[in-house]
C-alpha positions as CSV (number, residue, x, y, z in Angstrom):
1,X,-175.8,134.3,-70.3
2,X,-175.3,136.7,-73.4
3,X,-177.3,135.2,-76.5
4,X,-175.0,134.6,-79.4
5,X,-175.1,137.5,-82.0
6,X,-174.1,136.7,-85.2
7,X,-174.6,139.4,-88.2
8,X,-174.3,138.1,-91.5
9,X,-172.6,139.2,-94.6
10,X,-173.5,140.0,-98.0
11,X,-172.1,137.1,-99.2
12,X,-174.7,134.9,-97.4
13,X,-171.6,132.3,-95.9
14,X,-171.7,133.5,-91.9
15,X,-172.3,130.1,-90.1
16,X,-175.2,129.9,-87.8
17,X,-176.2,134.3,-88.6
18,X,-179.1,135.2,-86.2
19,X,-178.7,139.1,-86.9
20,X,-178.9,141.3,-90.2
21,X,-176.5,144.1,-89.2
22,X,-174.4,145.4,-86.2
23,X,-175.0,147.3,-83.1
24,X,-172.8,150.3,-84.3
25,X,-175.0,150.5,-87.2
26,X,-178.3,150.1,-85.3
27,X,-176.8,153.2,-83.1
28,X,-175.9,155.2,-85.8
29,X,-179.2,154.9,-87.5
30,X,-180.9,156.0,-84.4
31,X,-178.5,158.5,-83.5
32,X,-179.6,160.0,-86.6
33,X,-183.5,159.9,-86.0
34,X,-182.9,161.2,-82.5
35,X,-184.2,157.5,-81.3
36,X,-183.4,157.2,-77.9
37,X,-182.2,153.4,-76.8
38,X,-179.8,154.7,-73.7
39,X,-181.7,152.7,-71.4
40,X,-180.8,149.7,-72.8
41,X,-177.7,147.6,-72.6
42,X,-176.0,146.5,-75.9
43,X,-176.5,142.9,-75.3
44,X,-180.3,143.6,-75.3
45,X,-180.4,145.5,-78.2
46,X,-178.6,142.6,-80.1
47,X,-181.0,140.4,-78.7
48,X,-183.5,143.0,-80.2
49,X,-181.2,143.3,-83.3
50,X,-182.1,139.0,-83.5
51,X,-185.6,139.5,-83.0
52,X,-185.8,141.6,-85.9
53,X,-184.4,139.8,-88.1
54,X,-186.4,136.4,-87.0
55,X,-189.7,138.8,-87.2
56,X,-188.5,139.8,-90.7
57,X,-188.1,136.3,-91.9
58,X,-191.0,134.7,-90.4
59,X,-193.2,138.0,-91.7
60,X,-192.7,138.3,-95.5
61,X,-191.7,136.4,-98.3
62,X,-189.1,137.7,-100.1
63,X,-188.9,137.6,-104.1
64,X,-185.9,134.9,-105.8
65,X,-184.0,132.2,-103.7
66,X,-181.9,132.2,-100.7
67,X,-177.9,133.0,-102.2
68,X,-176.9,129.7,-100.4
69,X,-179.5,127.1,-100.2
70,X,-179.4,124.1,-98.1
71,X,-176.4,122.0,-100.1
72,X,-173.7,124.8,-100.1
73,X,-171.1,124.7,-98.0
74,X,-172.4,126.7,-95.6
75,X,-176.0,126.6,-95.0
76,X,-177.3,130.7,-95.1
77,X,-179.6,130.2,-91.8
78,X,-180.7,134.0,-92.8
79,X,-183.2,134.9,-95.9
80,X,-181.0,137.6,-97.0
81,X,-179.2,137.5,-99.2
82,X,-180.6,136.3,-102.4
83,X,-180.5,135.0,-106.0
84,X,-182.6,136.7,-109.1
85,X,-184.0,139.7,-107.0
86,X,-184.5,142.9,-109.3
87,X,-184.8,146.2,-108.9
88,X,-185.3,148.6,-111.6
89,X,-183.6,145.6,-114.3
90,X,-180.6,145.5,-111.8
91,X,-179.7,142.7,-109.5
92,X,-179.9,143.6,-105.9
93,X,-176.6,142.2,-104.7
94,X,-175.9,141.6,-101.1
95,X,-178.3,142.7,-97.9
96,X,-180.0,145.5,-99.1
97,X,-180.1,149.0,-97.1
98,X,-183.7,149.3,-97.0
99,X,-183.6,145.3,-95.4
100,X,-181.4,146.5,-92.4
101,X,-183.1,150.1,-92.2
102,X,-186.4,148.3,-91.5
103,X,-184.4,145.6,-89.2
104,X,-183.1,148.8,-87.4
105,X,-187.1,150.1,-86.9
106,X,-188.0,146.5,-85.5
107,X,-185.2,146.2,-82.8
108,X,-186.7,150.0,-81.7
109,X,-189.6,148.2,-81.1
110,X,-188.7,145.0,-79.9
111,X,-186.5,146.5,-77.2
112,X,-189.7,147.1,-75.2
113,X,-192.3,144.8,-76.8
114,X,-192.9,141.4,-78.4
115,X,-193.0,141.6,-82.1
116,X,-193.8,137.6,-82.3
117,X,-196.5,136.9,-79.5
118,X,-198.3,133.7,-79.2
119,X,-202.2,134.0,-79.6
120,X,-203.4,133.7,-75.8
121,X,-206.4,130.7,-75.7
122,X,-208.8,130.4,-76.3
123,X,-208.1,132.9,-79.7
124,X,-205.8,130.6,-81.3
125,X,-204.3,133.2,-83.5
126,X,-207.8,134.5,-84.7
127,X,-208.1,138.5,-84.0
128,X,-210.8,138.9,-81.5
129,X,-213.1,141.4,-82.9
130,X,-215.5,142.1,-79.9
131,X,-214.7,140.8,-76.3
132,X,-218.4,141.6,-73.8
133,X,-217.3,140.6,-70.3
134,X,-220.2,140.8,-67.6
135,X,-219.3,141.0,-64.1
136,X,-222.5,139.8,-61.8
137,X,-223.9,136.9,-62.8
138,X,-220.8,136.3,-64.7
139,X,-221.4,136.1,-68.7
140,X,-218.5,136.4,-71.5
141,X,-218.8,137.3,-75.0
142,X,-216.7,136.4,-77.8
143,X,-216.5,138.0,-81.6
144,X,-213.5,136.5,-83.6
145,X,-212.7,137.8,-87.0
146,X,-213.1,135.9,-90.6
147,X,-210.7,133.0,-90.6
148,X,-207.6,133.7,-92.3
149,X,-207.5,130.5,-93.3
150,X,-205.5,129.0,-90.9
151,X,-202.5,131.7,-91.5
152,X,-201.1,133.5,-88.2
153,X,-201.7,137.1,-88.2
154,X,-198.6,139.1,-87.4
155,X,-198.7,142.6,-86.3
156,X,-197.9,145.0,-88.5
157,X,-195.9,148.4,-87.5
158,X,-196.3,150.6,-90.4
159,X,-192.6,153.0,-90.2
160,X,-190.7,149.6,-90.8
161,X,-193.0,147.6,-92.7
162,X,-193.0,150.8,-95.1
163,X,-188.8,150.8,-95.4
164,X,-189.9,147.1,-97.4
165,X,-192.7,148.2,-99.3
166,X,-191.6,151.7,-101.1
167,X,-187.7,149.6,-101.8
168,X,-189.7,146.8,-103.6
169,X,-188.5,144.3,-101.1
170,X,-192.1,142.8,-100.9
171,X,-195.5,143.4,-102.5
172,X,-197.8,145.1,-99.7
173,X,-197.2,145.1,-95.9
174,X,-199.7,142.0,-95.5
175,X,-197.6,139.9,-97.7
176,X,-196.8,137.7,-94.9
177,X,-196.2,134.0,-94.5
């Protein structure tokens, strides 16, 4: 079964949107990058399409307040778009180009990997500095990095996170949640 794909609008009123922008536009922003997604059927690079915009919202936090919050009519299940964002003294209106550029370089990605993996055990999220692993006379060593106090790290992928940081979107690409 196809998953549901439902792109919002710059109006922030789609019911239920999973998806920042279309599948024409994802192709078309590839086709002009000479990024190559023939191998893949268009219902799985919608469902990469989703995963990028889930990955963005989970990632960063965003400047102003959702356009629709939780009494409107129609609850905006999307962080784009939003109130009292600025750029340059003007209002960013709608779903910014830059937001669905970067959405565009995440689904690349998520058409072949995970961008939101759970930690395997015993890590629990940490990043595992130094893994020793002895064969005979088995013995395992484990180095975890400095707590981040209890955050999840999320992977970063520089071309997209980038698109964000140079429109003013968010702060620095480890602005995360």
């Amino acid at each position: 079964m196809a998953a549901v794909f439902t792109v919002q609008n710059d109006d922030g009123d789609v019911a239920n949107a999973n998806a920042y922008d279309t599948l024409a536009a994802f192709k078309q922003y590839h086709d002009d990058r000479g990024g190559d997604y023939s191998a893949y059927t268009d219902p799985q690079i919608q469902t990469a399409i989703v995963r990028a915009t889930q990955y963005v919202d989970s990632r960063f936090l965003f400047p102003g307040v959702k356009l629709n919050p939780e009494d409107a009519a129609v609850y905006q299940t999307t962080e784009w778009p939003r109130n009292y964002v600025y750029r340059d003294g003007v209002q960013v209106e709608g779903i910014p180009l830059a937001l669905k550029s970067a959405v565009h370089e995440y689904a690349f990605r998520a058409l072949s990997i995970p961008l939101l993996q759970d930690a395997p055990a015993p890590s629990g999220g940490r990043l595992v500095n130094k893994l020793r692993e002895k064969v005979d006379v088995i013995e395992t060593e484990t180095e975890y990095a400095a707590s981040t106090g209890g955050a999840a790290v999320m992977p970063a992928y520089p071309a997209a996170d980038f698109i964000l940081l140079r429109a003013g979107l968010t702060r620095t690409p480890g602005l995360s949640r």
